[in-house]
ROGUKOL-789533 format. One record per residue (C-alpha): x, y, z; residue number from 1. Coordinates in nm, 4 decimals. Layout:
BEGIN
+----------+----------+----------+-----+
!       px !       py !       pz ! seq !
+----------+----------+----------+-----+
!        X !        Y !        Z ! NUM !
...
+----------+----------+----------+-----+
! end
This chain:
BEGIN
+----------+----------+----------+-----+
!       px !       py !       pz ! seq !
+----------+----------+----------+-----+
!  -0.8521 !   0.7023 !   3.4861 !   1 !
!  -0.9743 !   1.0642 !   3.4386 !   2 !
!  -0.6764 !   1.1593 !   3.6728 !   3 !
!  -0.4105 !   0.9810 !   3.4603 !   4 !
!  -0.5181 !   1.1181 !   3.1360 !   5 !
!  -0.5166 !   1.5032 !   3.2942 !   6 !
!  -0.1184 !   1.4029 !   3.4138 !   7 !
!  -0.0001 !   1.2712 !   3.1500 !   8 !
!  -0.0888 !   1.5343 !   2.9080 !   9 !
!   0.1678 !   1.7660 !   3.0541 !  10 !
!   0.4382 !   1.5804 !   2.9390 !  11 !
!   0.6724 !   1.7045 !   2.6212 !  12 !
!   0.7354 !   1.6085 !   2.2881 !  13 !
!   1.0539 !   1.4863 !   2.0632 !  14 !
!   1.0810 !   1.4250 !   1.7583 !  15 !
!   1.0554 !   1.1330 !   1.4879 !  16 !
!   1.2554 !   1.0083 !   1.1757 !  17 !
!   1.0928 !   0.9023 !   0.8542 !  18 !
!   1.0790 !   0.5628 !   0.7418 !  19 !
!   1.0794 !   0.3076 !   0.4649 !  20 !
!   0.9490 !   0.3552 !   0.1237 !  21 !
!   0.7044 !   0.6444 !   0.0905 !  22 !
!   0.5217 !   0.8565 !  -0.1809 !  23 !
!   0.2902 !   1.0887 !  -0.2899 !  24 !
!   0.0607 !   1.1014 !  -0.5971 !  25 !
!  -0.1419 !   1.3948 !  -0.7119 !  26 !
!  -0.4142 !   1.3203 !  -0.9647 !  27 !
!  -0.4428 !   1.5345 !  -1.2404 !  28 !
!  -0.2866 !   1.6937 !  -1.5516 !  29 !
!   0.0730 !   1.6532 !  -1.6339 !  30 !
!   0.2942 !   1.8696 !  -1.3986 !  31 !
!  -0.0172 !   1.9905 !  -1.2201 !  32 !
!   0.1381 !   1.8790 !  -0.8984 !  33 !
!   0.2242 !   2.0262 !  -0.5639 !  34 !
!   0.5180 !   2.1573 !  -0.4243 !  35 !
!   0.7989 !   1.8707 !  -0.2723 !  36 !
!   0.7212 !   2.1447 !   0.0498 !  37 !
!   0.3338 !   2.0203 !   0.0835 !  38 !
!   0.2646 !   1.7424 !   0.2621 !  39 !
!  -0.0852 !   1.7986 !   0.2633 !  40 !
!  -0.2374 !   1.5578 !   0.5508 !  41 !
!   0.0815 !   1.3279 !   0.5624 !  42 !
!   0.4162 !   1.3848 !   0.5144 !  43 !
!   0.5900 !   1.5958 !   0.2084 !  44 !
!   0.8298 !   1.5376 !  -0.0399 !  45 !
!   0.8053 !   1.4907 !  -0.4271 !  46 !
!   0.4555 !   1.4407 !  -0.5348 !  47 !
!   0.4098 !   1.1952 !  -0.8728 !  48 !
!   0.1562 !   1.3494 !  -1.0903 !  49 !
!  -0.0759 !   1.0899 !  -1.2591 !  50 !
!  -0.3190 !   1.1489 !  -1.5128 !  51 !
!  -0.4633 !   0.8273 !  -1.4290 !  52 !
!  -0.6218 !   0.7257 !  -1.8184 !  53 !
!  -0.8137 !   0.4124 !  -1.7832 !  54 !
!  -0.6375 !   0.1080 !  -1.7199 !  55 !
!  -0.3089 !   0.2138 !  -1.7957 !  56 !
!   0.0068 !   0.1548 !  -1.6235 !  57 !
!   0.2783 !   0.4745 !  -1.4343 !  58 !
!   0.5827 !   0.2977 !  -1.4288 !  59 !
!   0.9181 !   0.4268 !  -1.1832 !  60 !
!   0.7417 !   0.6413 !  -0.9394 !  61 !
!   0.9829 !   0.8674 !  -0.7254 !  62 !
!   0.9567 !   0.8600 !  -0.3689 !  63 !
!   0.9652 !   1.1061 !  -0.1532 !  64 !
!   1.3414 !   1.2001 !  -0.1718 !  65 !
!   1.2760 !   1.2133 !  -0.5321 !  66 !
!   1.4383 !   0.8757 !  -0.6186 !  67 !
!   1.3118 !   0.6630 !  -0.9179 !  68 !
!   1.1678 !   0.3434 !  -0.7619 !  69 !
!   1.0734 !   0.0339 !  -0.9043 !  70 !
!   0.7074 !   0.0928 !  -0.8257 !  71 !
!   0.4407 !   0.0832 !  -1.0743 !  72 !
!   0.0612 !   0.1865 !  -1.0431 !  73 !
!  -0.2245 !   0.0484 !  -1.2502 !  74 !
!  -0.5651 !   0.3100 !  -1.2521 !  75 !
!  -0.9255 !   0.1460 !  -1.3400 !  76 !
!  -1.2453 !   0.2269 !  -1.3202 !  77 !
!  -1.1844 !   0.6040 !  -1.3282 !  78 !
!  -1.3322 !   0.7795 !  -1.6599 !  79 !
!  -1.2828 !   1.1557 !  -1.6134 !  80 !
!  -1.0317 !   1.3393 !  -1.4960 !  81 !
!  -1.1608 !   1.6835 !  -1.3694 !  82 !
!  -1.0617 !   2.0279 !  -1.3404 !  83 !
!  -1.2183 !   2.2364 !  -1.1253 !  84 !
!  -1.1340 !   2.5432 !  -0.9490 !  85 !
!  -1.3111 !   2.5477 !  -0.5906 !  86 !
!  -1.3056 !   2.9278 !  -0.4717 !  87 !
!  -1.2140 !   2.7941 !  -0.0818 !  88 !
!  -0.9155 !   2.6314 !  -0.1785 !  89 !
!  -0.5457 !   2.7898 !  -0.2765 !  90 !
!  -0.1781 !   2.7210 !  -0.3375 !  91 !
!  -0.0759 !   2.3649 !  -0.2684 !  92 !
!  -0.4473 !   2.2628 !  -0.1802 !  93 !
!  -0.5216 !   2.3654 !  -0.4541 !  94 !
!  -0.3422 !   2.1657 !  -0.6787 !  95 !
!  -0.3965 !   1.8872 !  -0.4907 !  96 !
!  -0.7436 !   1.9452 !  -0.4649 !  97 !
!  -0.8716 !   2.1390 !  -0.7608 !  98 !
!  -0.7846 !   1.7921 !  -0.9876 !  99 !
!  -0.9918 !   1.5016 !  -0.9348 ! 100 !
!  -1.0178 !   1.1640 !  -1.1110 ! 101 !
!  -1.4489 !   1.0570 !  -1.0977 ! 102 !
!  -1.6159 !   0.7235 !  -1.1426 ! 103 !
!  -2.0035 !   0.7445 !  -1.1868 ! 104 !
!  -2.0259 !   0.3946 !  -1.1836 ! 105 !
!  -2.2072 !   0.1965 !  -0.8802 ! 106 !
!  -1.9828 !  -0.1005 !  -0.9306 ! 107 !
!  -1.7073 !   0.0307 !  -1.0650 ! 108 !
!  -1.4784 !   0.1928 !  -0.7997 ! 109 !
!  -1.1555 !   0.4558 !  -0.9103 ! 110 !
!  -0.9325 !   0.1623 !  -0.8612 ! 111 !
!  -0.5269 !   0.1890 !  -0.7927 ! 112 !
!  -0.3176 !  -0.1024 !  -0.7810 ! 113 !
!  -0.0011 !   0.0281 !  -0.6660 ! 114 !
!   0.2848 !  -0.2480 !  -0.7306 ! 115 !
!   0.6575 !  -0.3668 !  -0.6120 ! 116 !
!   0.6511 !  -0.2092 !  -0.2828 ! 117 !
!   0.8146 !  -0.3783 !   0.0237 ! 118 !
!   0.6892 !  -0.6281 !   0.2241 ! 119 !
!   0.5514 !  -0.4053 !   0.4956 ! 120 !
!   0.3056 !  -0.2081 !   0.6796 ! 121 !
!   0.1802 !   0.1567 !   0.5193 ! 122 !
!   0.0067 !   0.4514 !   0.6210 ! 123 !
!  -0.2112 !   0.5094 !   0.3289 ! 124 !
!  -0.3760 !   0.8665 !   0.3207 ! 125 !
!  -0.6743 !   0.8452 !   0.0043 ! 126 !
!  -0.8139 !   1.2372 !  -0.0939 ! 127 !
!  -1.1059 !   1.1849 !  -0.1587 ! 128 !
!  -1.2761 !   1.5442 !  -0.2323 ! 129 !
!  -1.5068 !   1.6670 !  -0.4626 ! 130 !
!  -1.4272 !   2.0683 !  -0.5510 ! 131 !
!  -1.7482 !   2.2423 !  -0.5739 ! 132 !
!  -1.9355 !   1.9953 !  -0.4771 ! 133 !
!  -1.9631 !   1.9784 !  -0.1052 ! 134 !
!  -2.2729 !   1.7832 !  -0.0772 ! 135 !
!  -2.1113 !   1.4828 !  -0.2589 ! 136 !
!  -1.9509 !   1.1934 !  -0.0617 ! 137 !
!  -1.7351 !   0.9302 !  -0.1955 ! 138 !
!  -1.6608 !   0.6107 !  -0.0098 ! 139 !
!  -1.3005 !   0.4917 !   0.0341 ! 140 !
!  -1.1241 !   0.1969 !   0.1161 ! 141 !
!  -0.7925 !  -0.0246 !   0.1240 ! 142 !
!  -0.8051 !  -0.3775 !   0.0336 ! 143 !
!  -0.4665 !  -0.4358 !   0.2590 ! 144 !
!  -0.6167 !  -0.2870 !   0.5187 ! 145 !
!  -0.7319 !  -0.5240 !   0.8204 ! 146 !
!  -1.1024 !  -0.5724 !   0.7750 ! 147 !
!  -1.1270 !  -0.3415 !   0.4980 ! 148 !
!  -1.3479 !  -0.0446 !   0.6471 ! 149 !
!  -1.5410 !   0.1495 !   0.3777 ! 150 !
!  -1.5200 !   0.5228 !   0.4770 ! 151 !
!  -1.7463 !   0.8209 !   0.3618 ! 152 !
!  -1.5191 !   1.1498 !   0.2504 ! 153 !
!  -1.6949 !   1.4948 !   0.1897 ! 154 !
!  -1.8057 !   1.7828 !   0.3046 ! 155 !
!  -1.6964 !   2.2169 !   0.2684 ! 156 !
!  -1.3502 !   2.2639 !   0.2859 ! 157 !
!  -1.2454 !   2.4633 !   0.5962 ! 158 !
!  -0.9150 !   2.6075 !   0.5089 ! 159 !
!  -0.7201 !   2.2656 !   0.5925 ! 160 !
!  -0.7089 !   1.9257 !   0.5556 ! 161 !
!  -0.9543 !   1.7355 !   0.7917 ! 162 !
!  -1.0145 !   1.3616 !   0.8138 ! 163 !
!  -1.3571 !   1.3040 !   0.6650 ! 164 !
!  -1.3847 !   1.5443 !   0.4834 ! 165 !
!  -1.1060 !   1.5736 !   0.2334 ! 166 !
!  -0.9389 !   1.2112 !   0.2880 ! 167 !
!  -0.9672 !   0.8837 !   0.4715 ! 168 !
!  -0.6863 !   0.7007 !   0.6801 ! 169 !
!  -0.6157 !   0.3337 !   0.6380 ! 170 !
!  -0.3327 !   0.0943 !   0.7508 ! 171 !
!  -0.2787 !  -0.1863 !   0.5076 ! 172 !
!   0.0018 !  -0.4534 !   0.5431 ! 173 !
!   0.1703 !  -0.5083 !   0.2270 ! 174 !
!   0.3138 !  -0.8796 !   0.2036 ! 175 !
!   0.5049 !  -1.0365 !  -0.0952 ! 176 !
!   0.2530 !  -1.1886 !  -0.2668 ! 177 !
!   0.1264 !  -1.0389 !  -0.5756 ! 178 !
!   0.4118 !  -0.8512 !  -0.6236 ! 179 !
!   0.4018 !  -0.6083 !  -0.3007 ! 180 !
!   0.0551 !  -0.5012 !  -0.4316 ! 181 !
!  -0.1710 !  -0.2043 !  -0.2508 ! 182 !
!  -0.4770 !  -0.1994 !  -0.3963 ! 183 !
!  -0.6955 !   0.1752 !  -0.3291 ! 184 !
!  -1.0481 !   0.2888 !  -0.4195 ! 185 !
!  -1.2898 !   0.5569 !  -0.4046 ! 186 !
!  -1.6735 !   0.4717 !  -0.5101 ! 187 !
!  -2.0165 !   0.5560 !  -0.5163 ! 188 !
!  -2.1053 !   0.6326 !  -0.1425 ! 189 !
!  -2.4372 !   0.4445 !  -0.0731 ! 190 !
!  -2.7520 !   0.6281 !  -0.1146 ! 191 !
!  -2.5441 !   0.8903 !  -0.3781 ! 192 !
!  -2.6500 !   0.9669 !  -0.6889 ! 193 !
!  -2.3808 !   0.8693 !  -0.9383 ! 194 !
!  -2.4502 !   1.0994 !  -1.1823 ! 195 !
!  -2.2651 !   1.3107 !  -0.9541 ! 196 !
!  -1.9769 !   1.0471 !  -0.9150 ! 197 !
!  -1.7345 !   1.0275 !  -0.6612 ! 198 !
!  -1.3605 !   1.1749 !  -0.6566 ! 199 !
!  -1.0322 !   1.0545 !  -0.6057 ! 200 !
!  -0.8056 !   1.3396 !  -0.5764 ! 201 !
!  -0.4708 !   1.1316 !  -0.4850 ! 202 !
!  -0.2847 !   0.9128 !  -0.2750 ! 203 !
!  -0.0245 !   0.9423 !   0.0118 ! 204 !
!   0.1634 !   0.6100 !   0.1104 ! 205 !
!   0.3942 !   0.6168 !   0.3968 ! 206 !
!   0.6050 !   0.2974 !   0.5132 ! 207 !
!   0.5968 !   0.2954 !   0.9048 ! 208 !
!   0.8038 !   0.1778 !   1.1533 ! 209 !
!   0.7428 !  -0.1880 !   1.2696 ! 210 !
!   0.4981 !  -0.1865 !   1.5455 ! 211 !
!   0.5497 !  -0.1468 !   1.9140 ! 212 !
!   0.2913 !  -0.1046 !   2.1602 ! 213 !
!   0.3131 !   0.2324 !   2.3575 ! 214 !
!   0.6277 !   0.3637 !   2.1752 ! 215 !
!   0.4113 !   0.6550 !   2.0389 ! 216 !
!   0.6963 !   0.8416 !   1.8945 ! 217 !
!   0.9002 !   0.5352 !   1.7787 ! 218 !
!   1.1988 !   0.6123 !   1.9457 ! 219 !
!   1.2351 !   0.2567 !   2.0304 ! 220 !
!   1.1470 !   0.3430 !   2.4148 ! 221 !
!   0.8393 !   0.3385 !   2.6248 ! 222 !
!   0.8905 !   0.5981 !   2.8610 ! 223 !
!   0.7286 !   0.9609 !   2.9807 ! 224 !
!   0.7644 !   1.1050 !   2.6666 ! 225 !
!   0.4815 !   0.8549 !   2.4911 ! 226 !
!   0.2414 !   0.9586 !   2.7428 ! 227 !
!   0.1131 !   1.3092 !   2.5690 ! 228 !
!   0.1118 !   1.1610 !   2.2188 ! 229 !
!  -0.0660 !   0.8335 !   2.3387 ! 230 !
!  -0.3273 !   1.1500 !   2.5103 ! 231 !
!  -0.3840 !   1.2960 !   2.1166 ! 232 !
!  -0.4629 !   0.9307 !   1.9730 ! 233 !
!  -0.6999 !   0.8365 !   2.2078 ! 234 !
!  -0.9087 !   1.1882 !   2.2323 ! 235 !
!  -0.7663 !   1.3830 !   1.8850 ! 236 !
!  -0.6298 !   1.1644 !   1.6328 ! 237 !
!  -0.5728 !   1.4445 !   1.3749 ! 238 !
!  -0.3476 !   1.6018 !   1.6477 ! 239 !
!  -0.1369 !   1.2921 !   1.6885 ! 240 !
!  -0.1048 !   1.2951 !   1.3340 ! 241 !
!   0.0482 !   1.6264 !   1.3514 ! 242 !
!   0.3319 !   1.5712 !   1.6927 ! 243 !
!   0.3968 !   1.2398 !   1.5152 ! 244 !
!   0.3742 !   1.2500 !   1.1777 ! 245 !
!   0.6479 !   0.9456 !   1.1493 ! 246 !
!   0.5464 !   0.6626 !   1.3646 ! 247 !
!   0.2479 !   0.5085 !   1.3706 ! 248 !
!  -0.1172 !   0.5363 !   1.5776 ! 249 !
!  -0.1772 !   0.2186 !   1.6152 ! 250 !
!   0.0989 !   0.1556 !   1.8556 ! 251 !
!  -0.1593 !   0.2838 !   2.1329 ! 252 !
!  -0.3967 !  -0.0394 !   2.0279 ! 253 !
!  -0.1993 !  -0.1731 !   2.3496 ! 254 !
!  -0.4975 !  -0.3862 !   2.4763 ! 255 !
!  -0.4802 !  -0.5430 !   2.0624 ! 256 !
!  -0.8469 !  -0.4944 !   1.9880 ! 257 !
!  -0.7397 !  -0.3312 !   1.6472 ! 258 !
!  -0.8779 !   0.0201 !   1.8066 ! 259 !
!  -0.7079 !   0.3050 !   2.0017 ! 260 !
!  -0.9661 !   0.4226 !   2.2238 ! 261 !
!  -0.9478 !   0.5109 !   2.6123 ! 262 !
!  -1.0172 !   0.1537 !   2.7292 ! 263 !
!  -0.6326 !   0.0713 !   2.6361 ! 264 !
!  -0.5068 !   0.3479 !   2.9330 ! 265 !
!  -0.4471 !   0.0590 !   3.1501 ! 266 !
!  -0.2826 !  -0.1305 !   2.9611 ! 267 !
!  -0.0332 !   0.1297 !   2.8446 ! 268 !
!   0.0347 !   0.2537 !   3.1626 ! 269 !
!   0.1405 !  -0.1141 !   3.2379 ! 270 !
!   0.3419 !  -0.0961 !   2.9460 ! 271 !
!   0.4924 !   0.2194 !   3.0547 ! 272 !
!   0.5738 !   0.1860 !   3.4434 ! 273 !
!   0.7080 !  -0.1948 !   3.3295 ! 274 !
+----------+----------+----------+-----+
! end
């Protein structure tokens, strides 16, 4: 196995073409939002700029292209929006950063219900940072997403994005009922204090490809040039993320356990010499 993974990582890249219905939201004041160049730890485009007031309603957000959509988001739970201006962050990150929407309720998450989107499955990216505040965590989750992991987001910001520490990853399969609903949150991390809240910076939503085991560049192929990228999202997801920033990890689950770790080499390289 150990000789496989050394081979294949030799091989080169191509690359992918952007799918579906995808956008960005920034939280934070009107216009405070980055530049249709930043795509932060996803992909970039036009970034919606929220100011997320308590159970109200964003109708028509624009997608990444910029065009109005028939998607709506509903905010809860959230009572401040803050300003802040962490000294480690600039430009883009800033923005992005810098602006974040707290709950310092236990039971009462910083709730999105994003609405009307396609019957389909998303890459959903949640920011999830406090600025100045690097010993405060916030847990995140997806309702869509299978399971629905809780994840713990925090930490000093090192000059980029890194998963953990300023967002949380989540697939979620949006069906038809409810109106193509995606439903977000970011709470009170067990064992926090809530006085110090948690954050919820903003949202990235990407429609992916449909799935296909061991097509890690969705090309539609399984062939030599999956082998490198199926490498990164076994040992270094956040690379993967980077080579393929248009299809989807999860087509290297190829043994279906719902993980991508190194016990599915075998049964990609089935799927590749086959």
């Amino acid at each position: 196995m150990r000789q496989i993974l050394a081979a294949i990582t030799t091989v080169g890249l191509i690359s992918c073409i952007a799918h579906g219905e995808s956008l960005n939201v920034a939280i934070g004041p009107t216009l405070a939002q980055p530049s249709s160049s930043y795509g932060a730890a996803g992909l970039p485009g036009v970034w919606n700029s929220l100011t997320a007031v308590h159970n109200t309603t964003t109708f028509n957000l624009k997608d990444l292209n910029g065009n109005v959509t028939d998607v709506n988001v509903w905010q809860f739970g959230g009572t401040e929006l803050r300003s802040g201006n962490d000294p480690g962050t600039s430009g883009d990150d800033q923005t992005l950063l810098d602006h974040c929407l707290i709950t310092y309720t236990t039971n009462l998450e910083t709730c999105l219900f994003f609405r009307q989107l396609d019957a389909a499955d998303y890459e959903v990216i949640i920011y999830a940072w406090m600025p100045n505040r690097p010993d405060v965590l916030s847990y995140t989750n997806c309702d869509e997403e299978l399971g629905n992991p809780d994840y713990f987001v925090g930490g000093g910001w090192g000059g980029q994005h890194q998963l953990g520490v300023t967002h949380s990853r989540h697939i979620a399969t949006v069906t038809t009922q409810f109106n193509g609903l995606l439903r977000v949150h970011s709470g009170i991390a067990p064992g926090e204090n809530p006085a110090d809240g948690s954050a919820c910076n903003g949202v990235q939503i990407r429609q992916l490809p449909p799935k296909a085991p061991a097509d890690m560049n969705c090309d539609g192929a399984v062939n030599g040039i999956d082998i490198r990228l199926f490498v990164e999202a076994v040992l270094d997801p956040e690379a993967y993320y980077q080579s393929a920033p248009t299809c989807r990890i999860d087509n290297g689950d190829t043994n279906s356990d719902t993980q991508v770790t190194i016990g599915d080499t075998a049964s990609f390289v089935t799927a590749l010499v086959n």
